[in-house]
N, C-alpha and C positions, 0 to 999 in steps of 0.2 A: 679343715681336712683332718683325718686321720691318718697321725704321725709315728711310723714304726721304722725300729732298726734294726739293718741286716746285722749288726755285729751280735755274735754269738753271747760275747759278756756281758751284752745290754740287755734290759728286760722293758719290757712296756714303760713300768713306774720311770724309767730315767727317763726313755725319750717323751714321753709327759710333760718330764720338768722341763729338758731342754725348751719345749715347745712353748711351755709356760713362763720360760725366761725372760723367749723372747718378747710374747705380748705383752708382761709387762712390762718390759721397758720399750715397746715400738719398734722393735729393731728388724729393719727391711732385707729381703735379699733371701732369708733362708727359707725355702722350698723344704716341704716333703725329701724331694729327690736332691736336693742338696745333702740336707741331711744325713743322707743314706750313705753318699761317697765320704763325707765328713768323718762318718764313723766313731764322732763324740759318745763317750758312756756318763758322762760327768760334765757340770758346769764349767769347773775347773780346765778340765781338756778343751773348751773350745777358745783359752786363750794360751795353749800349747803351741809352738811355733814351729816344732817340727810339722807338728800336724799341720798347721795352718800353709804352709811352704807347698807339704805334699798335696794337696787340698788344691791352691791357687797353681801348681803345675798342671793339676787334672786341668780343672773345670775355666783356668783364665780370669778376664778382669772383673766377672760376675764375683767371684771369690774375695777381689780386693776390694771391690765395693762394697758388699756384704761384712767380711769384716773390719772395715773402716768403720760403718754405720754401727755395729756392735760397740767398736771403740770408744764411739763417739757418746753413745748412750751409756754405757756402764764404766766407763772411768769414773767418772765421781755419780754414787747412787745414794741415794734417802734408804734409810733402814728398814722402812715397812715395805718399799719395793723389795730389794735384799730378801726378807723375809719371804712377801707375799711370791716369790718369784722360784721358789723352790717345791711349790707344788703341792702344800702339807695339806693334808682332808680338811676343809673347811676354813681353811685362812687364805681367805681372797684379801685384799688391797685395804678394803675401809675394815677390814678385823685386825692385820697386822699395822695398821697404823690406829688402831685403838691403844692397841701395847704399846707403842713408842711415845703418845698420846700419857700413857699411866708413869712415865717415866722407865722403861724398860730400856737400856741399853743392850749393844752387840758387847758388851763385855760382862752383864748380869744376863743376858739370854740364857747358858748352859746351867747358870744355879737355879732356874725358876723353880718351883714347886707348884701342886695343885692349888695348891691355898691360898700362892702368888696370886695366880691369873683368874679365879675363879671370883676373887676380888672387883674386877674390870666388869663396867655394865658390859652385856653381852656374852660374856663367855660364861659356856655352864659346866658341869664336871665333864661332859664327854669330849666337849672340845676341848678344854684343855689337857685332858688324856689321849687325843689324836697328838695335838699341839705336839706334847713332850715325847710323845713316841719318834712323832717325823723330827724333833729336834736330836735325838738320842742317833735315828738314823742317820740321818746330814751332818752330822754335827764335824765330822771328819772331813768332810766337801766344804762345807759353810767357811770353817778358818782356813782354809788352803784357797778358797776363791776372796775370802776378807784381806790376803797379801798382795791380791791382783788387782781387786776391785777396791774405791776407796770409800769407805760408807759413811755419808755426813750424816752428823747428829751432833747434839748437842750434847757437851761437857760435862757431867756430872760430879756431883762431890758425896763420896761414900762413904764420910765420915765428918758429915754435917748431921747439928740432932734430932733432924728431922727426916734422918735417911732413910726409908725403909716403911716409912711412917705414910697412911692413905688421907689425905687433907682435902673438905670440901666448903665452898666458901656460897654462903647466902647474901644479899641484899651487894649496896655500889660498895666501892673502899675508896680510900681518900687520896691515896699514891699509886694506884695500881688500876688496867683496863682490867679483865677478865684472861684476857687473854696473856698479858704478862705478868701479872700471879701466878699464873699456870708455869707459864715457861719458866721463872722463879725457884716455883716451887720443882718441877722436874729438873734443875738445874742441881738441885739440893740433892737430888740423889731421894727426892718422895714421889709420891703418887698424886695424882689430882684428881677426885674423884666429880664426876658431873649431878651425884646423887648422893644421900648420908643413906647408908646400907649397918648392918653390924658388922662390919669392916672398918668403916671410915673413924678417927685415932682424932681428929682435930674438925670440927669447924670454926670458920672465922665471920663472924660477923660484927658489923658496927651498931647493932639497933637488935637487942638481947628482948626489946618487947613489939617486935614486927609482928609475931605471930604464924612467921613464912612455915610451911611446910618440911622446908628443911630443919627449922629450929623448933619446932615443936618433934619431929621423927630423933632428933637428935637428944633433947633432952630425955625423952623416953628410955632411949637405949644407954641413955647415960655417956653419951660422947663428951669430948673436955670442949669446949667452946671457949673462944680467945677473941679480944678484940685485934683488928688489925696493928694497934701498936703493941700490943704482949705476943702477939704471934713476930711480927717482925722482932722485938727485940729475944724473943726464945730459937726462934729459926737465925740468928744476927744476919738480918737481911738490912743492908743500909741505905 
């Protein structure tokens, strides 16, 4: 459906996102013409209580249903949802969890730069110049709904020496899946890259004569290559 609000101070672009909030996070109940009496201009407003009060007087138990099922879904949310759900040109669901994916925190989101994100397979300059425009827009809604809503991610450390730093790993390692190297290494406050680009600052491999793709594109570009114990004991990962 085609989602519009009567409120004079709303413009398309919010009731968009409202509309966008809600699918992604599945959240049942709100109608078009709910919406309308609801008179949300902001994500933040739709867990206003006044509003909610006046809302569930109107319209009844449809109202408490509705936002029950909101409750239920965005009390605790994943960051790429968060993100993806505010509606920014071209950051659907699997591109804001590529950033979260790169080690991007809701507390480094406001510092990104072009140079950040443009770093991440997928994103090109245009995107990440919508990216930082919608995040510049929102960014006043975003922290006022981050009080509301509780956004799991994982801990980062932004002043480990590998902070900052875009790390991609070639061939098996001896302590580590794939998948918890990564989680690891975004732990640390770096990036994990799925590919060696002239971005990428470390790879780590155990076998310097594989021949792999990555460690030939990496020796080219002059990346610093680490085996997994000089990586672990430089990153002091124990």
């Amino acid at each position: 459906p085609i989602w519009r609000c009567d409120n004079p101070e709303c413009n398309g672009r919010n009731a968009a996102r409202i509309a966008k909030w809600f699918s992604i996070n599945d959240v049942k109940g709100f109608g078009p013409a709910f919406v309308k009496k609801l008179g949300a201009c902001n994500l933040e407003d739709l867990y206003d209580e006044s509003l909610r009060n006046d809302t569930i007087k109107e319209i009844g138990v449809n109202a408490v249903k509705a936002f029950e099922d909101l409750d239920k879904k965005t009390s605790k949310i994943s960051l790429a949802k968060f993100i993806a759900g505010y509606n920014i040109d071209g950051i659907g669901i699997e591109i804001a969890q590529s950033l979260v994916d790169s080690g991007v925190t809701f507390e480094r989101l406001f510092s990104l730069q072009t140079s950040d994100l443009i770093k991440i397979p997928g994103w090109s300059d245009k995107r990440a110049s919508d990216f930082l425009e919608g995040l510049k827009e929102n960014e006043e809604s975003m922290k006022e709904l981050a009080k509301i809503d509780r956004i799991e991610e994982t801990s980062t450390d932004s002043t480990s020496s590998i902070s900052g730093l875009h790390i991609c790993v070639t061939g098996s390692l001896d302590g580590f899946s794939r998948k918890e190297i990564a989680d690891v290494i975004k732990s640390k406050g770096a990036f994990f890259d799925s590919s060696v680009t002239g971005n990428t600052d470390i790879l780590i491999t155990n076998d310097t004569s594989s021949g792999s793709s990555k460690l030939k594109k990496a020796e080219n570009l002059g990346v610093r290559i680490m085996s997994e114990k000089d990586f672990c004991e430089f990153a002091e990962i124990t």
